[in-house]
C-alpha positions in Angstrom: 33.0 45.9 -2.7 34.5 45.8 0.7 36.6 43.7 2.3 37.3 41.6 5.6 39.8 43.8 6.5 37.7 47.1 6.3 35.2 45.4 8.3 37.7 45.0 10.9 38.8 48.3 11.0 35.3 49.6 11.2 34.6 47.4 14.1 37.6 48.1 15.8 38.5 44.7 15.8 41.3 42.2 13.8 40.3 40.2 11.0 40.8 37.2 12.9 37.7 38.2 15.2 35.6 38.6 12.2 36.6 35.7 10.6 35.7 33.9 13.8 32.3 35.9 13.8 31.6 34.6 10.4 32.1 31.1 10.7 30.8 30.7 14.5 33.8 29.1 15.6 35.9 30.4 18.7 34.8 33.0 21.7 33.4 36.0 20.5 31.6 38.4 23.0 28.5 39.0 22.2 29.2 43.1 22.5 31.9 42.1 19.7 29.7 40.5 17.4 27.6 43.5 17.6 30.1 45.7 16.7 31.4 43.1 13.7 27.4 42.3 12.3 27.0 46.6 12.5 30.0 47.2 10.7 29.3 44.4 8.0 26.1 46.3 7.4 27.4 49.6 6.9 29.8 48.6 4.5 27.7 46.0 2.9 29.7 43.6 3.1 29.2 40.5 1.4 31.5 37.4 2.4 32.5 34.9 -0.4 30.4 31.7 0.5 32.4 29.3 -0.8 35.2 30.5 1.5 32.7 30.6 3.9 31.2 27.2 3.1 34.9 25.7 3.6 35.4 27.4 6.7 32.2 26.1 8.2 31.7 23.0 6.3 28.1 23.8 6.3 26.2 25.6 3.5 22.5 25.6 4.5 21.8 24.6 0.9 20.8 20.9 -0.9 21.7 20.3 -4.3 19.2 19.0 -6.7 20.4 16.5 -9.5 17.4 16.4 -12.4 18.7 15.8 -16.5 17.3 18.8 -18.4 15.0 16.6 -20.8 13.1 16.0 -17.6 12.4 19.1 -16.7 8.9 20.1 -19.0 5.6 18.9 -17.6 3.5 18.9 -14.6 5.3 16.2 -12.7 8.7 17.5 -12.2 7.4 21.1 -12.1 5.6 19.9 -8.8 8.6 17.7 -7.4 10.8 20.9 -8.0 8.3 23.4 -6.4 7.4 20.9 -3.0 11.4 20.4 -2.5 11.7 24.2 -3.0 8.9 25.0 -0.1 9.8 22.3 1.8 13.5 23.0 1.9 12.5 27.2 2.8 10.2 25.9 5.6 13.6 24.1 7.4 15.7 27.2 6.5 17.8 25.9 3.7 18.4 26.3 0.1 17.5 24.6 -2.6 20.5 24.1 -5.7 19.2 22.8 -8.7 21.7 21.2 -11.1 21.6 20.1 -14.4 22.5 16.3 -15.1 22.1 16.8 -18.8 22.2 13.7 -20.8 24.5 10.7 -19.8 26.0 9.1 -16.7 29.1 10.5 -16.2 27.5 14.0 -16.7 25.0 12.7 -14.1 28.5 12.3 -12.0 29.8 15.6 -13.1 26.6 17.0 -11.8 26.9 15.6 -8.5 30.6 16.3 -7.9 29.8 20.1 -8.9 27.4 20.2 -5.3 29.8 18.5 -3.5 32.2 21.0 -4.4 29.9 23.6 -3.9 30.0 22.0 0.1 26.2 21.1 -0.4 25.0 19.7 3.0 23.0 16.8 1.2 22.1 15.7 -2.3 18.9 14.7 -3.9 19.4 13.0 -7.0 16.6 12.0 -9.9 18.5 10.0 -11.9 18.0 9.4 -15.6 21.3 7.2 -16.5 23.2 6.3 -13.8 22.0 3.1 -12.6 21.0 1.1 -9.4 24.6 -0.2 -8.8 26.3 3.3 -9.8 24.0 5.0 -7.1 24.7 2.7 -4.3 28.8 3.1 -5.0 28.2 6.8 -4.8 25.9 7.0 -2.0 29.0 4.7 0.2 31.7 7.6 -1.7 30.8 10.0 0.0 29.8 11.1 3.7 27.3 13.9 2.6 23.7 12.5 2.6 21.9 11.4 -0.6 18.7 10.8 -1.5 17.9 9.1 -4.5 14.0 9.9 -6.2 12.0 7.0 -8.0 15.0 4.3 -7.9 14.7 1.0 -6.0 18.7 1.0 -4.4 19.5 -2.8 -3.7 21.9 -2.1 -0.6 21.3 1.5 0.4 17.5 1.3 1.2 17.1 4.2 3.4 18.6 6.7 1.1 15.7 5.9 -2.0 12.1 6.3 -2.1 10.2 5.1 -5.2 6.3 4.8 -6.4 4.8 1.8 -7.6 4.7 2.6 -11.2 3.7 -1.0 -12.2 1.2 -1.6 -9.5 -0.1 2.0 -10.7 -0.4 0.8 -14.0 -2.0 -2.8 -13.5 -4.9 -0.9 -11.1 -5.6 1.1 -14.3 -5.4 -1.7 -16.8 -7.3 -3.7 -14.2 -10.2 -1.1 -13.7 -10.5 -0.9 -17.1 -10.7 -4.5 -17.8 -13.2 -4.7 -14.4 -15.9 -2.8 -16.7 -15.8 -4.5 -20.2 -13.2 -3.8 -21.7 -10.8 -6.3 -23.6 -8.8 -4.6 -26.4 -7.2 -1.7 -24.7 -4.0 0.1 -26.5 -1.1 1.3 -24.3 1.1 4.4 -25.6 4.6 3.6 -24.0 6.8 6.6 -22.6 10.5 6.7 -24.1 11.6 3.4 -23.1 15.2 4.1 -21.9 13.5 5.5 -18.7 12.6 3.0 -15.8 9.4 4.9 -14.8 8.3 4.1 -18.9 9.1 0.3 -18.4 7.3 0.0 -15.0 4.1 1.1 -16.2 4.3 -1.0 -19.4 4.9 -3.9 -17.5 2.4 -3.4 -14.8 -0.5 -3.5 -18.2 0.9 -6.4 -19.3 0.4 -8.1 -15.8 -2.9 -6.9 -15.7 -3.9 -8.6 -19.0 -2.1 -11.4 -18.3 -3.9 -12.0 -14.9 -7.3 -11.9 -16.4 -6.2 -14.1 -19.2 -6.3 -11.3 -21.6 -3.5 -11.9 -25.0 -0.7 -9.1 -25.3 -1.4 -7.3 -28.2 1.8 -6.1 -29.8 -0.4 -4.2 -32.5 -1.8 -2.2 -29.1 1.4 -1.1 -27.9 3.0 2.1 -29.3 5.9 3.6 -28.1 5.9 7.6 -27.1 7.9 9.6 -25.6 5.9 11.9 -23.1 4.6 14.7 -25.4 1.5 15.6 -26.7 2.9 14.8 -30.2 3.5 11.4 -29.9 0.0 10.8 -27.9 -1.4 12.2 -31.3 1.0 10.2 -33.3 -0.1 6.9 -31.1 -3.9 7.5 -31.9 -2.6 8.2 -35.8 -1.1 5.3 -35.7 -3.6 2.8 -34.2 -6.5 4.0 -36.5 -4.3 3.4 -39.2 -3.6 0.1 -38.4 -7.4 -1.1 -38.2 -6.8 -2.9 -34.9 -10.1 -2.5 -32.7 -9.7 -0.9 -29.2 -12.1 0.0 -26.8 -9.6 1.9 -24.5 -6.3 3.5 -24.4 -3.6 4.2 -21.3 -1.4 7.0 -22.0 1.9 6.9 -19.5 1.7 10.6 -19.0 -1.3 13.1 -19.0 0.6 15.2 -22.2 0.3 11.8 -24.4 -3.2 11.5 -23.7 -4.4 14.8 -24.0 -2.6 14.5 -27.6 -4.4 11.2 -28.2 -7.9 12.8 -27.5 -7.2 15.9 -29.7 -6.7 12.9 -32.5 -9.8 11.2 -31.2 -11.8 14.0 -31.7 -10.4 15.0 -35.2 -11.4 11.8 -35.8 -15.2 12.1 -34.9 -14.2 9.5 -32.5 -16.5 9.6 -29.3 -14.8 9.9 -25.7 -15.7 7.8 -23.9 -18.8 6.8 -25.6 -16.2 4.8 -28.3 -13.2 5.3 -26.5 -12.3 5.7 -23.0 -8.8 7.3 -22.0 -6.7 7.4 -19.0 -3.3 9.2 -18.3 -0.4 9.2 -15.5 0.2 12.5 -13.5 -3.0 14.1 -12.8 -2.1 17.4 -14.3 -4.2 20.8 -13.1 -5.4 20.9 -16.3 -6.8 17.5 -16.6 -10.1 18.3 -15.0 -11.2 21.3 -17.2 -10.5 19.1 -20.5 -13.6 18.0 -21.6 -13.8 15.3 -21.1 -12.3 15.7 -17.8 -9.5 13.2 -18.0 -9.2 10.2 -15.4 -5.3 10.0 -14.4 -3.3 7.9 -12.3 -1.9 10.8 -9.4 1.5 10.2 -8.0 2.1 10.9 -4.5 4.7 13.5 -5.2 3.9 15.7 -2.6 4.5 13.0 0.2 7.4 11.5 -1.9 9.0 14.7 -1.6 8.3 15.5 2.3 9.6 12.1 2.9 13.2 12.7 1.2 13.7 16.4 2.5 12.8 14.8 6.1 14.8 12.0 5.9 18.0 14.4 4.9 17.4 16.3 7.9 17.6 13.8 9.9 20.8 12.2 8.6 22.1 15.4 8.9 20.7 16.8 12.0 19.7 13.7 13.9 16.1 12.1 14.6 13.9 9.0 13.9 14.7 7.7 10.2 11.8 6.7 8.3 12.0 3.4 6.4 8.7 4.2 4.0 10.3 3.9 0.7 7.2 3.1 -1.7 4.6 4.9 -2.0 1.5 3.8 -3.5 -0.6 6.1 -6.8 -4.5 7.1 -7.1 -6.4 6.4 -10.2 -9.0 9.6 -10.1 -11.7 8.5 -12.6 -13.5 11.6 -13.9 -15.6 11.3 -17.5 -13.0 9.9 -20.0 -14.1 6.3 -18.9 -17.0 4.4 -19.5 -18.3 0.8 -19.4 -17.0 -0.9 -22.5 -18.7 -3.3 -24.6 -18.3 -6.5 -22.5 -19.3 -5.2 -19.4 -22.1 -7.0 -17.6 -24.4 -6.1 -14.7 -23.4 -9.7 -13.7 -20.3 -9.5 -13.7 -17.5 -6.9 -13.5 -14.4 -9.6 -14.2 -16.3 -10.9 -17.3 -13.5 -12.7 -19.6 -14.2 -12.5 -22.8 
């Protein structure tokens, strides 16, 4: 591999001038830097970019904080894919890091892309908390961006969708066509997103004076297995039901492969809807309804708003972002509906 110092002597030139080439610092001629960028091509050159990084204290790149356990299924596959694009379209990098599967490994994470010189730092986090975020975020001067956390002091640096409201709109719509006994499969309930939606169903009964079923709720934990398990679970149990809200699309496609073993109608007996809209959700048949996540816009809004702490410009203050129920054939009228009436209480 060759060095600095060959390059110099194949430009004619001292180190020093290629050095200051590199980095963009100091006069250069621009004659010079054609005779330094030639010779660093002929001799393939290749400078060391964390040297380079430390000289220029710019790297091009943003560092990506996601635990591993999070990375299977549809949703983060698309939040990693729009940050990728979006982050080629403005000419940087995109560093994904592993946060594995505690806090201070969450930390560990982080401080590896700041050490790296990252310009700015998006950060999904599964364990640290609210409090921990906001004491990094005032840390350190590179930019972060924290994904589906509501940050009590550092509001411009989170965005976050409305996992509860998501959640009572589907409970709701439900309820809005008759019916009353509707099971909820939980998603591992040490994550925040899991908790939001299970207590935006509970609101939603609540509001139209509907009793909290204990019996209805099972806990899952966001694979097709434990949708499965759920629907196992539930028939076993001899509680009636007339609907069932998965918290992600993988736990409800489990819980209609049960249904179906079951000789279980959908939606004629039992009417299903899942979180995250998955591609394959509308070549299932039935075609499953799903709440859809803004992701796409969640995504544009945090690589934008880096920018602009980094290179200047307006600072959106959008931090929630609001989900879509898509109602496709996995829902029907259950049996309290009335033409009369699409609140009916029972």
């Amino acid at each position: 591999m060759s060095t600095m110092q060959e390059v110099a002597k194949k430009a004619g030139v001292s180190k020093a001038t290629v050095s200051r080439v590199l980095s963009g610092k100091g006069y250069v001629s621009e004659a010079t830097k054609e005779q330094v960028y030639k010779a660093i091509e002929e001799a393939g050159y290749r400078p060391n970019l964390l040297a380079r990084n430390l000289a220029t204290n710019k790297s091009e790149c943003i560092g990506f904080v996601v635990t591993n356990t999070l990375y299977n299924g549809n949703y983060f596959s698309e939040i990693l894919s729009q940050a990728a694009k979006k982050l080629e379209n403005n000419g940087r990098q995109l560093v994904l890091v592993d946060g594995k599967h505690s806090a201070e490994e969450e930390r560990e994470a982080i401080q590896f892309l700041l050490d790296l010189r990252c310009d700015a730092i998006i950060i999904y986090p599964r364990f640290l908390t609210v409090d921990d975020m906001d004491l990094i975020i005032d840390k350190y001067k590179q930019p972060i961006m924290v994904v589906n956390r509501k940050l009590r002091k550092n509001g411009s640096h989170c965005i976050f969708s409305d996992h509860a409201g998501a959640s009572y709109n589907a409970t709701q719509y439900l309820i809005e066509r008759g019916h009353r006994d509707i099971a909820f499969i939980t998603g591992s309930l040490d994550s925040p997103t899991a908790i939001e939606r299970l207590s935006g169903y509970k609101s939603a009964l609540t509001a139209s004076s509907l009793p909290i079923q204990d019996t209805l709720i099972v806990q899952g934990k966001w694979t097709p297995a434990c949708g499965f398990a759920a629907v196992e679970s539930l028939l076993t149990g001899q509680v009636p039901f007339s609907a069932i809200i998965a918290s992600n699309d993988d736990m409800a496609i489990g819980a209609m492969k049960k249904l179906n073993e079951a000789k279980i109608k959908i939606p004629d007996e039992i009417s299903i809807i899942g979180f995250d809209n998955i591609p394959l959700g509308p070549f299932l048949s039935p075609s499953l309804s799903s709440i859809k996540d803004p992701v796409s816009s969640m995504i544009n809004e945090v690589i934008n708003r880096l920018i602009s702490m980094l290179d200047g410009g307006y600072l959106s203050n959008d931090n929630l972002f609001q989900s879509d129920l898509i109602v496709r054939d996995s829902v029907c009228y259950g049996p309290f509906w009335s033409h009369n009436s699409l609140s009916q209480k029972r």
